[in-house]
C-alpha positions as CSV (number, residue, x, y, z in Angstrom):
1,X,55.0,161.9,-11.1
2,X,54.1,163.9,-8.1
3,X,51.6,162.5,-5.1
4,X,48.2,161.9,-6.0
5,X,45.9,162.9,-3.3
6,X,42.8,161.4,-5.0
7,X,44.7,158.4,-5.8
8,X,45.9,157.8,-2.5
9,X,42.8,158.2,-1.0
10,X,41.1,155.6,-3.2
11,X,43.8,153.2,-2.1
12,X,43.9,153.9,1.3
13,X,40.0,153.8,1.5
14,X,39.6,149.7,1.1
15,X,42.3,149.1,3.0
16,X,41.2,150.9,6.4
17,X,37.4,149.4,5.8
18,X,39.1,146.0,5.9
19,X,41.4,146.0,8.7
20,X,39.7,147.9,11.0
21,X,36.0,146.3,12.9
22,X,34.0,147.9,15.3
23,X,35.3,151.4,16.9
24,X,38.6,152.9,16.5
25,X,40.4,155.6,18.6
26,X,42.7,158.2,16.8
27,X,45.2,159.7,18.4
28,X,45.8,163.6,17.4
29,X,49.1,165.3,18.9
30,X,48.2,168.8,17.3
31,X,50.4,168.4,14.7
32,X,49.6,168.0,10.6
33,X,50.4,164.1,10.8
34,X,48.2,162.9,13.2
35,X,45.4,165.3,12.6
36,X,45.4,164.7,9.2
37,X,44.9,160.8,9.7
38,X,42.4,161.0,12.5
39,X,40.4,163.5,9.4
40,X,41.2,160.7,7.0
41,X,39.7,157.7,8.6
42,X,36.6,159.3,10.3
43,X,35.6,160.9,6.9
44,X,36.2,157.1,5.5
45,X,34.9,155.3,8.7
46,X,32.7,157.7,9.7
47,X,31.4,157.9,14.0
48,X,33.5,154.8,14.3
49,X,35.9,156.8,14.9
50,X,36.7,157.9,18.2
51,X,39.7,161.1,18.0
52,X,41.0,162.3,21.1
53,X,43.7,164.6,22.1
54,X,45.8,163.8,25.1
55,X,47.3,166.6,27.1
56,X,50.6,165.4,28.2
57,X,51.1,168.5,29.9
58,X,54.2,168.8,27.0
59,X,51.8,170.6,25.0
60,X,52.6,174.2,23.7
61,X,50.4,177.5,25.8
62,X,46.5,175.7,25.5
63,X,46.7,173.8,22.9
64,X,44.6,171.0,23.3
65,X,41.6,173.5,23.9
66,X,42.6,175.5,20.9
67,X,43.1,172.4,18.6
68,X,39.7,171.0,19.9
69,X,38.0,174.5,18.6
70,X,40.3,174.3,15.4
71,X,38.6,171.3,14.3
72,X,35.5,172.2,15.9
73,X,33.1,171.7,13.0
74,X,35.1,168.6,11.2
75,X,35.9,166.2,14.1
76,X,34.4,165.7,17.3
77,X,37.3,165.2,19.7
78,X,38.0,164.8,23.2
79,X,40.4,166.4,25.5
80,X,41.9,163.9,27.9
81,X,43.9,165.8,30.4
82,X,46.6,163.7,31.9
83,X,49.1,166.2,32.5
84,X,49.8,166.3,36.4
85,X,50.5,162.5,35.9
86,X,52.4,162.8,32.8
87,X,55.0,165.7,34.4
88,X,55.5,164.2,37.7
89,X,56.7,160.3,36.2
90,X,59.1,162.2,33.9
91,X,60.5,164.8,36.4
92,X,64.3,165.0,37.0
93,X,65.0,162.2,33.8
94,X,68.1,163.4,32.0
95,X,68.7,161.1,29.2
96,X,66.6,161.7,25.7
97,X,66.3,158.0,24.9
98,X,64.9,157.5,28.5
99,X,62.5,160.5,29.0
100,X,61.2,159.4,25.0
101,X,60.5,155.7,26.0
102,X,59.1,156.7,29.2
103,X,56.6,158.9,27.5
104,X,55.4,156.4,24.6
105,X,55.2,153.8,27.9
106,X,52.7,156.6,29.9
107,X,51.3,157.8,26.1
108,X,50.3,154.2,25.4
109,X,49.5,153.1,28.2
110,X,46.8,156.4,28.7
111,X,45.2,155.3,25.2
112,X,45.3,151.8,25.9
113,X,42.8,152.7,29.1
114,X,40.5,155.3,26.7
115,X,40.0,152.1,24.1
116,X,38.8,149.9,26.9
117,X,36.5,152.6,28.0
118,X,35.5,153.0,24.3
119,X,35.2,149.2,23.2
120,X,37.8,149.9,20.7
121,X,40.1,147.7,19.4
122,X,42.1,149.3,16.8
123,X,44.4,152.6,17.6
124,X,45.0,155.2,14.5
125,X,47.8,157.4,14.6
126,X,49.8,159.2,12.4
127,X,53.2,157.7,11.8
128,X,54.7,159.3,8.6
129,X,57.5,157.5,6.6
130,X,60.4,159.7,8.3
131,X,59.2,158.3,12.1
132,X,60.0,155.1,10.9
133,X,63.0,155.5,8.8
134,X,65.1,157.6,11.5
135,X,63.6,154.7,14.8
136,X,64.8,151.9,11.9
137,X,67.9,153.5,11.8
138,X,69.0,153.9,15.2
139,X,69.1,157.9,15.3
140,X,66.1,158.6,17.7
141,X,63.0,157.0,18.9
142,X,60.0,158.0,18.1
143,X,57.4,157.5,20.3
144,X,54.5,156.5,17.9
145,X,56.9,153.7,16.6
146,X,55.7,150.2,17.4
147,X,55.0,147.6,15.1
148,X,58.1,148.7,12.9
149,X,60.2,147.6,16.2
150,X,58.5,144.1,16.6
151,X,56.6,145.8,19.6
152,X,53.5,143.3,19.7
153,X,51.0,145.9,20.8
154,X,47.7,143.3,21.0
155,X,49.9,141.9,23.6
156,X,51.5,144.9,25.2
157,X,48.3,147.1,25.5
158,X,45.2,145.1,23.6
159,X,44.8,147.1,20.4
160,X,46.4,146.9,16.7
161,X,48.1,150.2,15.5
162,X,46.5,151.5,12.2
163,X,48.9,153.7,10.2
164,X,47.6,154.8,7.0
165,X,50.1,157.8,6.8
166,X,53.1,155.2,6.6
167,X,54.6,155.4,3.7
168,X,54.4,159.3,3.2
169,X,56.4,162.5,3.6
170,X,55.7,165.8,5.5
171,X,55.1,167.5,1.9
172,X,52.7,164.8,0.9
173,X,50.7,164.7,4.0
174,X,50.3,168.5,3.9
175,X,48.9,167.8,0.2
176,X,46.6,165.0,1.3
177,X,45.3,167.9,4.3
178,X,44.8,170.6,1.6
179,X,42.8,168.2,-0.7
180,X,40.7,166.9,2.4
181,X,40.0,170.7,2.8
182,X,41.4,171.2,5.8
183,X,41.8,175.3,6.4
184,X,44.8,176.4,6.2
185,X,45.8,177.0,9.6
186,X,46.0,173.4,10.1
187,X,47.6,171.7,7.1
188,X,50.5,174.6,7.5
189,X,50.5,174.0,11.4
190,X,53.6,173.3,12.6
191,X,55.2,169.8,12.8
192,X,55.1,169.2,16.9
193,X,56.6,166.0,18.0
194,X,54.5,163.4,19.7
195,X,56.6,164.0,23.1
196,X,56.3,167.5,22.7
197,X,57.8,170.3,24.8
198,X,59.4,167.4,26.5
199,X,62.6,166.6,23.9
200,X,62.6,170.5,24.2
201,X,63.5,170.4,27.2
202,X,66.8,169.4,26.7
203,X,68.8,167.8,29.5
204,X,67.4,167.4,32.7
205,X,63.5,167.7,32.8
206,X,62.4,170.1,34.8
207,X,59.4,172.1,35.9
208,X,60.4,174.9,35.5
209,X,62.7,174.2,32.0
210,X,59.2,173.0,30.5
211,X,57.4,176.7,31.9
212,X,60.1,178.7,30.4
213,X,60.3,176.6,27.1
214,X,56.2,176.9,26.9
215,X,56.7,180.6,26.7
216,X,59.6,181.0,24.3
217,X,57.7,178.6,21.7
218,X,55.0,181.2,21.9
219,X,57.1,184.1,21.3
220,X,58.9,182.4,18.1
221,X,56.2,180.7,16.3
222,X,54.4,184.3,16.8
223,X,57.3,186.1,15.4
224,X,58.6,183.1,12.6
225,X,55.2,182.5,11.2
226,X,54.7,183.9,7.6
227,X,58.3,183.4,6.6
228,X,57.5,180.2,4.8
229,X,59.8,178.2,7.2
230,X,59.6,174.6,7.3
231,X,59.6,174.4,11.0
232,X,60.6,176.3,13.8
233,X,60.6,176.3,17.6
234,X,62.8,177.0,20.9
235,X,64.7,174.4,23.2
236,X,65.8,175.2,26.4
237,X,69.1,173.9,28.3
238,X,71.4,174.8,31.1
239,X,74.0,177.7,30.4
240,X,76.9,175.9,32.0
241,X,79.9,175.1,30.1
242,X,83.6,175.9,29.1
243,X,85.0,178.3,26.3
244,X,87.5,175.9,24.3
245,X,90.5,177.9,23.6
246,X,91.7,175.3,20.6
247,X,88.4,176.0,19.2
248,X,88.3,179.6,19.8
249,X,91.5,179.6,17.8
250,X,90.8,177.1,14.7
251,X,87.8,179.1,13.8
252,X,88.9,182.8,14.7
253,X,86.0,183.4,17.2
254,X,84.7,182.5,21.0
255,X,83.4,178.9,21.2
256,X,81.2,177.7,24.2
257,X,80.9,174.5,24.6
258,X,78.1,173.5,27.0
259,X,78.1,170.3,29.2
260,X,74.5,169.4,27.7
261,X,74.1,166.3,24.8
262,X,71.8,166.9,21.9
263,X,70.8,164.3,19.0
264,X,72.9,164.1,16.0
265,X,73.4,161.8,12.8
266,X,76.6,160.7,11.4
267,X,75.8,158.1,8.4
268,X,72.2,156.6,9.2
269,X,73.2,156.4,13.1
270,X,72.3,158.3,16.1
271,X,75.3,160.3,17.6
272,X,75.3,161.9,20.4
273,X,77.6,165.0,21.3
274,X,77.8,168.6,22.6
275,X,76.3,171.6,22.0
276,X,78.3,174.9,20.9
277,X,77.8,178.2,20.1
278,X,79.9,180.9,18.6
279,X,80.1,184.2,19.8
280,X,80.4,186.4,16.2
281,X,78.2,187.3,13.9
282,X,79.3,186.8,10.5
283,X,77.2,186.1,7.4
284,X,75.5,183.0,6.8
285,X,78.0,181.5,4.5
286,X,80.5,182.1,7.3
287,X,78.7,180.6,9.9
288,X,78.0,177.6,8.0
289,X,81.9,177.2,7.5
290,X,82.1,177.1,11.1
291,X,79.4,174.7,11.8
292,X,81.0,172.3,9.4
293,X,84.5,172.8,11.1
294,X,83.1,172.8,14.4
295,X,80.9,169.2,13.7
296,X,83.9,167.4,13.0
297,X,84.8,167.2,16.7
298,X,81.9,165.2,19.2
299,X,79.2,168.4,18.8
300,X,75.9,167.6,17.1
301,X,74.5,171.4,17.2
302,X,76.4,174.4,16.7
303,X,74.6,178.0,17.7
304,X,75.3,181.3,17.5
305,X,75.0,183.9,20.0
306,X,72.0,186.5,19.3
307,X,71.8,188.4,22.8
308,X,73.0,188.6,26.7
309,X,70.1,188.3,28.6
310,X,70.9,188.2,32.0
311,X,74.3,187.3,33.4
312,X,72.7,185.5,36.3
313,X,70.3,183.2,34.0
314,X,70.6,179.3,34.0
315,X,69.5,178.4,30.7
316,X,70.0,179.1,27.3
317,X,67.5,179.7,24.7
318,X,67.8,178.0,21.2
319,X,66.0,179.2,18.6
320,X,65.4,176.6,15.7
321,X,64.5,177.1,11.9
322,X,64.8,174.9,8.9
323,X,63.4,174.8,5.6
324,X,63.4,170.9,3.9
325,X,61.1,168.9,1.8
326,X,61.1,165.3,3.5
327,X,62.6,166.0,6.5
328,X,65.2,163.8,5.9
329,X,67.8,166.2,5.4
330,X,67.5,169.9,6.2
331,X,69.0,173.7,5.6
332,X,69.0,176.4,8.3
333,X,67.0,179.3,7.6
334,X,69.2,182.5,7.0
335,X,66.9,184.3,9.6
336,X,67.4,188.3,9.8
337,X,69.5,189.0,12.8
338,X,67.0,192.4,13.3
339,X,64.3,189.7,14.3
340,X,66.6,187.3,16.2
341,X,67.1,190.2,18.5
342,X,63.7,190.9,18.6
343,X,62.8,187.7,19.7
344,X,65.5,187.6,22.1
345,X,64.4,191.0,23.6
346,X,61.1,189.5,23.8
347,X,62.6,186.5,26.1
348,X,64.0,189.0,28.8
349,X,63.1,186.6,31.7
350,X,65.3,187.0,35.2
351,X,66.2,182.8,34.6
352,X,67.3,183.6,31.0
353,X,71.2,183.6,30.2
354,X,71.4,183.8,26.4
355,X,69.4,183.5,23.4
356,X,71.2,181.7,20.7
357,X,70.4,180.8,16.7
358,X,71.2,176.7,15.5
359,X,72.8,177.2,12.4
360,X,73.3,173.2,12.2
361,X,72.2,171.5,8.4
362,X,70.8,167.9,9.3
363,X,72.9,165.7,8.7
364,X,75.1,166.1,11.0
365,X,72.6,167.5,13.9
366,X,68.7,166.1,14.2
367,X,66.1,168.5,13.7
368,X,65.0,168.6,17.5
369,X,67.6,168.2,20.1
370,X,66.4,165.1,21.2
């Protein structure tokens, strides 16, 4: 049996009625997961709701303003811009465990201050089974991941965490959207994590990383949408490296491998590990050889070249794409290499080294890079 939308929805509706009194806040990130439970509970609860969108300043070009309009005539929500704060108290953090628990800290702490202000005791969010399963697991933190951590949140901010999303997949919730009758540009919005730009940011956060990395997510979702693509997006991380001759040799073509750590999984752990790309362009089937050889050492996420941008660039572009179901496990998308050039044409920026394709399965990589 597939998921029930209708059933779900008269299961989840006595449920919410009971454990939530008074006023709630829900918390929307842009993404299909959180909007789709802040539309859930305020068509159930009705103006008790109280949904609002926080910009982190790790948002993609706008997007709070262009969310807000989105949903314009189905839910009444508020900006709250906190981005000047949000950048300068995670400026210059390295580590992705650190600059993620930072943020839920400065995330929760900004929502805990808008439910005061709102009388609100109860926080909605949009924690899908896949959140939990990989924080559980020890691969990666999620920010909206509390209760399933022991975090007492009464006591650590003054509100109970409502999740009625829990025990659902990506696919699901996108079938739950289209039977709420969402439009389409939302329920096949792309997945954008609660931290945003800032675990694409790979490395070192910087000011001018998180500028660059803005602008490069515009130019692939603009040229990846209509593909029917799971998800896709860009990191961004420092250029510097070594070329490993060993490598170079084992697999028959140039291997970088960068000084930067990215997120993998190896069992139901997190693993952390380098960064490679390959300098050849083969066919897929090849490439995925190499990415298997190349994971056995201590690299999470193996790339290919695309284009040279500019020999005097710092960072390197990573272009992302995957096509999966749950989003526990995951393919790469055999992208045409005509419009991998065009998008790296399109990121001709003076601080621009490379552009490079991840051509990493999950397992063994994570689908962001942090």
């Amino acid at each position: 049996m597939g998921f029930d939308p209708e059933k779900f929805i008269h299961e989840i509706e006595p449920q919410l009625k009971s454990v939530v009194e008074g006023k709630a806040v829900a918390a929307v990130s842009g993404g299909v997961d959180s909007t789709t439970a802040a539309i859930l509970s305020y068509k159930i609860l009705g103006n008790r709701i109280i949904p609002v969108i926080i910009d982190t300043g790790f948002l993609r070009e706008k997007e709070a303003q262009k969310v807000k309009e989105m949903l314009k005539n189905i839910l009444p929500l508020q900006v709250v811009d906190v981005s000047k704060e949000f950048i300068s108290a995670l400026e210059g953090l390295s580590d992705a465990e650190e600059k993620r628990k930072k943020f839920r800290k400065l995330f929760y702490d900004t929502l805990s201050e808008i439910l005061k202000e709102n009388d609100a005791k109860y926080l909605i969010q949009g924690t899908i089974a896949a959140d939990w399963i990989e924080t559980q697991g020890g691969i990666k933190t999620q920010h909206n991941v509390l209760v399933q951590l022991g975090i007492n949140t009464e006591k650590e901010w003054g509100f109970k965490v409502v999740e009625p999303l829990a025990d659902l997949y990506k696919d699901e919730v996108r079938e739950l959207a289209k039977y709420l009758g969402l439009p389409k540009e939302i329920y096949v919005r792309q997945p954008f994590p609660g931290p945003g730009l800032l675990v694409r940011v790979v490395g070192k956060m910087t000011r001018e990383k998180l500028e660059l990395v803005r602008k490069a997510t515009e130019v692939t979702e603009r040229n990846l949408e209509g593909l029917n693509l799971s998800q896709y997006f860009s990191v961004i991380f420092e250029s510097d490296g070594h070329y490993d001759e060993k490598l170079s040799s084992e697999i028959g073509c140039k291997v970088k491998v960068y000084n930067t750590l990215a997120t993998g999984v190896k069992g139901d752990v997190r693993a952390y590990g380098n960064i490679a790309s390959v300098d050849c362009k083969k066919d897929y089937e090849d490439l995925r050889e190499i990415m298997q050889k190349l994971t056995a050492y201590n690299i999470t996420h193996v790339l290919v070249k695309v284009k040279d941008v500019n020999s005097e660039g710092q960072y390197t572009i990573g272009v992302r794409a995957i096509i999966t179901q749950d989003f526990m496990t995951a393919e790469f998308a055999k992208i045409d290499w005509n419009l991998l050039e065009k998008i790296a044409n399109e990121l001709n920026y003076e601080k621009i080294r490379e552009v490079t394709y991840d051509i990493t399965t999950k397992p063994p990589a994570t689908i962001e890079f942090e």
